[in-house]
C-alpha atoms as one frame of an Amber mdcrd trajectory, in Angstrom:
protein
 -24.246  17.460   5.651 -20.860  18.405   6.337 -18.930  19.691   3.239 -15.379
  20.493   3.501 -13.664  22.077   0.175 -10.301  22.929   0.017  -7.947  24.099
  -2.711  -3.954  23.343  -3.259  -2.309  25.688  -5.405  -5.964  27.313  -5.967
  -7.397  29.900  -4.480 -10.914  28.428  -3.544 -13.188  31.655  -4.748 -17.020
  32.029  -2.355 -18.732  31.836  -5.967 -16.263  28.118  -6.343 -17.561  26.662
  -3.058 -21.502  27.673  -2.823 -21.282  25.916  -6.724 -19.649  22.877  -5.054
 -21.533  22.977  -2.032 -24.709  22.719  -4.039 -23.811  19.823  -6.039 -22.653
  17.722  -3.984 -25.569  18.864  -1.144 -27.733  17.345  -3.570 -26.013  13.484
  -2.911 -27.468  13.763   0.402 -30.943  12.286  -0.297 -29.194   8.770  -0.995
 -28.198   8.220   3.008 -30.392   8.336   6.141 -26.988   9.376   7.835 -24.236
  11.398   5.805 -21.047  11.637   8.241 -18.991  14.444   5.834 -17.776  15.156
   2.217 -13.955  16.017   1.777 -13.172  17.981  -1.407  -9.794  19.057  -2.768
  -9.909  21.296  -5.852  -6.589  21.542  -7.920  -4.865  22.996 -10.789  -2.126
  20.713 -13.127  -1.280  22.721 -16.093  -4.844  22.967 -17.992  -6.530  20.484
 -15.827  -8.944  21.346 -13.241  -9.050  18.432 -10.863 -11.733  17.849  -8.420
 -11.396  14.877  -5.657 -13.689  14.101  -3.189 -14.318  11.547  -0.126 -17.619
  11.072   1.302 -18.816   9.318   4.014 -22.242   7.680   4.196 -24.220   5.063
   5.997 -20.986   3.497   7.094 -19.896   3.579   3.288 -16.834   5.605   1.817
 -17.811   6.517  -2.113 -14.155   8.459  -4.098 -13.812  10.060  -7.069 -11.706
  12.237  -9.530 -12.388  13.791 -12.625 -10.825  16.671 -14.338 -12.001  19.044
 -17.024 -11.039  22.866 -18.527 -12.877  24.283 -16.034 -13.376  23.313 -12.108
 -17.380  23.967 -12.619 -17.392  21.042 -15.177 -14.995  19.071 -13.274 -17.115
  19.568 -10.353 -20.746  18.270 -12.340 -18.498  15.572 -13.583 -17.315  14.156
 -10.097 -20.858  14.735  -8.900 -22.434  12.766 -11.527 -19.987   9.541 -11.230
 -20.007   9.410  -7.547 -24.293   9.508  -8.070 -23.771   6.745 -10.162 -21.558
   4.673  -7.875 -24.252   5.266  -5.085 -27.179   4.100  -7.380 -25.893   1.113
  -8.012 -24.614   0.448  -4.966 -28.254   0.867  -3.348 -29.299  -1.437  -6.055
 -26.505  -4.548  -5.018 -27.844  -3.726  -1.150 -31.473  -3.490  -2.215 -30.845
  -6.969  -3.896 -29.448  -8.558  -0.622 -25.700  -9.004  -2.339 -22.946  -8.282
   0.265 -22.265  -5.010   1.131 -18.159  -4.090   2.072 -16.862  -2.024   4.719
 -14.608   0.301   2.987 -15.122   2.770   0.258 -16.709   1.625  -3.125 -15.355
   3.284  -6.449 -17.441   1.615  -9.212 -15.502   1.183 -12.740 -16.802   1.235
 -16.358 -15.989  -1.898 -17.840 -17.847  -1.054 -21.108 -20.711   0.853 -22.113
 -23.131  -0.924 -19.640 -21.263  -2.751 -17.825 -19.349  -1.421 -14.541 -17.312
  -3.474 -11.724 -17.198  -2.190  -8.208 -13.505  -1.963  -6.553 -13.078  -1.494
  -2.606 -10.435   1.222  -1.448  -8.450   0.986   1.720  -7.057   3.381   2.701
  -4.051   2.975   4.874  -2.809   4.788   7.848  -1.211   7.890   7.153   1.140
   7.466  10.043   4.652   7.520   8.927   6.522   4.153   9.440  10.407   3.189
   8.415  11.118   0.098   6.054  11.771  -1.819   9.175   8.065  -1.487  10.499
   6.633  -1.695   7.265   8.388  -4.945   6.731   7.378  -5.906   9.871   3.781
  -4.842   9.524   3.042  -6.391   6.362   4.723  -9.982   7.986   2.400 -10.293
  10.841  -0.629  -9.525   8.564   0.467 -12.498   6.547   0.609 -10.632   3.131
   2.937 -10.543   0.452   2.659  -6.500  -0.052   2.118  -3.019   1.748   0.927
   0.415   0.857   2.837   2.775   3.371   3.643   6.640   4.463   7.159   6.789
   4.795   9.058   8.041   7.334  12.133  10.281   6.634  15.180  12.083   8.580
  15.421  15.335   6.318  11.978  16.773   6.078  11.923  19.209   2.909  10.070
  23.125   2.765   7.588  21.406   0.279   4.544  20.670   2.371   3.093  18.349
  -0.692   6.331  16.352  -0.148   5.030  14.717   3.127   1.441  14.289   1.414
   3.271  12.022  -1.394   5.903  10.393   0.589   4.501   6.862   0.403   6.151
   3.755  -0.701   5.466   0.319  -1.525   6.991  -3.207  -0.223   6.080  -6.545
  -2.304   6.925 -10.002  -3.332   8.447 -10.135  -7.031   9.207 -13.354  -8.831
  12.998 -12.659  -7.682  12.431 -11.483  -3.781  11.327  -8.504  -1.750  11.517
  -5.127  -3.281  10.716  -1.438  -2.155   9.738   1.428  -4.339   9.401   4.792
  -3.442   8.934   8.186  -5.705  11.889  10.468  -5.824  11.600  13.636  -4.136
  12.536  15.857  -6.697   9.641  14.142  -9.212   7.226  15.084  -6.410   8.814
  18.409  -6.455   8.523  18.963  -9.831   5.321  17.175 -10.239   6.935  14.973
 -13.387   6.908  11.211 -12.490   9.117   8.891 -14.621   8.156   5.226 -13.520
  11.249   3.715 -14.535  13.167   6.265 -12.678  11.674   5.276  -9.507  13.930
   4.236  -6.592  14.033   0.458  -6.294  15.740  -1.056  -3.764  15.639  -5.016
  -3.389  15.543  -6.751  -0.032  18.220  -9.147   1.272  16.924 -10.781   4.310
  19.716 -11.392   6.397  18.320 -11.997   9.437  14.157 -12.400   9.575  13.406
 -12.040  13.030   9.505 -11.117  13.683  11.255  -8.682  16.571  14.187  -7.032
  14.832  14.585  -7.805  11.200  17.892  -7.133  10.037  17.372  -6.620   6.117
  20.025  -4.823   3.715  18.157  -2.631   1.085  20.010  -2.498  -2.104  19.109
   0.350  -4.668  18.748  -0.631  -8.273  20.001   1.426 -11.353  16.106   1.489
 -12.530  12.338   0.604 -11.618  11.015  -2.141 -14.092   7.900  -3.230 -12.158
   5.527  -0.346 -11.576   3.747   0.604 -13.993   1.980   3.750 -14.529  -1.975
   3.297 -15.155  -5.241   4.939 -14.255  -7.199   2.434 -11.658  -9.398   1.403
 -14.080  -6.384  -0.339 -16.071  -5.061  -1.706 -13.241  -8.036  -3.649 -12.579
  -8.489  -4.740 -16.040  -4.518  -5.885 -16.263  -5.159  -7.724 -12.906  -8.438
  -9.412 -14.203  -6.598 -10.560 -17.307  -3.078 -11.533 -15.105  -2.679 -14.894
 -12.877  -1.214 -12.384 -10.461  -2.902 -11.700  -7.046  -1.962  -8.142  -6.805
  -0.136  -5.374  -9.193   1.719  -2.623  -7.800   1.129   0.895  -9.983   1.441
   4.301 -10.200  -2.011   6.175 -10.020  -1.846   8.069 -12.821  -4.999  10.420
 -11.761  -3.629  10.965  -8.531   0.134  10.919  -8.354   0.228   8.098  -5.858
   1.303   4.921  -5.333  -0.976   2.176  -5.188  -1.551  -1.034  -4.961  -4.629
  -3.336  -6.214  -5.166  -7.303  -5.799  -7.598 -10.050  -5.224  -9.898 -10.945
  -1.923 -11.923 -13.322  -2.597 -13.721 -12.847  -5.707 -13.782  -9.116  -4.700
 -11.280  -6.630  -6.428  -9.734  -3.831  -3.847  -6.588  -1.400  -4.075  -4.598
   0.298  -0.942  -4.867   4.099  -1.976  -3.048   6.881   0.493  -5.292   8.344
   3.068  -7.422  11.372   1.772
């Protein structure tokens, strides 16, 4: 099994990663083919946050958890992602449909849980234009997307938070994107968001020519954990809910397929 463990703003100790390694060596009996584990281990004020991707028998399983300490943080995340992969054996073992895509299951209520798909989207950085354009010939009314800038900052978290979101309101097309100097400071105001709405002057599927307006405010997105999210969209007659991530910082998005819930998350 391939573990991979690194910190940001944390100095990953030996003692740190053989106690990680362990752990999460011990999910490995679940697959007949693990691909990798990706770990990042962070600091936010008094939280110790542990995230981690892993691959398995062509299934992606995420979590986060935070605690005082990065050991319990780490037993934490270990436990929950255990849990996701138990009962995710048990749909398969029961011949339900099993999803490409990674699998994040979510507690409902004491005994009951709810499994959510994450996609992750392409970390390639694209400009309003080709996002516009991407989400149009995928027929959808919303996109998850890295975006593309002309003055690159000295913060090297600024590129890993740069995403931005492009959806259908009740009133039009909007855009919403974090401010830099929230990601700099690592203090998010939703409402203070930049919001731009979209006047579609000219909607050709070649060369769009759209005017991007920026609001005073942000009155859409919401900040939420995932779990929320889900429950808001369960209760809503919406398709989809734009949101800020509130255990990761990002951007996301979650909606309908079907009668399966999923949610464009950054790439890991």
């Amino acid at each position: 099994m391939n573990i991979t463990i690194t910190g940001r703003r944390l100095e990953v100790t030996p003692s740190l990663r053989d106690y990680a390694e362990k752990k999460v060596s011990r999910l490995e009996k679940y697959f007949n083919q693990v691909i990798d584990a990706r770990a990042v281990m962070r600091v936010e004020k008094i939280n110790h946050i542990f995230e981690m991707l892993i691959n398995g028998d062509g299934v992606q399983f995420y979590a986060l958890e935070q605690a005082g300490d990065m050991y319990s943080a780490i037993d934490l995340l270990v436990d929950k992602i255990e849990k996701q992969i138990i009962r995710y054996k048990e749909k398969v073992s029961d011949h339900k449909a099993a999803h490409p895509g990674i699998v994040q299951t979510m507690e409902a209520g004491a005994d009951v849980g709810f499994d959510c798909i994450l996609n992750q989207v392409s970390n390639k950085p694209k400009n309003e234009i080709e996002a516009y354009l991407e989400m149009k010939m995928n027929n959808g009314d919303f996109i998850l997307f890295k975006k593309g800038i002309d003055d690159i900052k000295s913060d090297i978290d600024y590129s890993d938070k740069n995403y931005a979101v492009i959806y259908k309101s009740s009133v039009g097309y909007k855009m919403v994107e974090i401010p830099y100097e929230m990601i700099q400071s690592n203090t998010f105001s939703a409402d203070k968001f930049m919001e731009c709405d979209l006047e579609i002057i000219s909607d050709s599927p070649a060369k769009p020519k759209i005017d991007f307006r920026k609001n005073a405010g942000c009155g859409d997105i919401m900040k939420m954990t995932l779990g929320d999210a889900l429950k808001k969209l369960m209760e809503s007659p919406a398709d989809f809910i734009p949101f800020f991530n509130t255990e990761t910082n990002y951007l996301n998005i979650v909606y309908k397929k079907g009668k399966q819930y999923e949610v464009m998350v950054p790439a890991f």
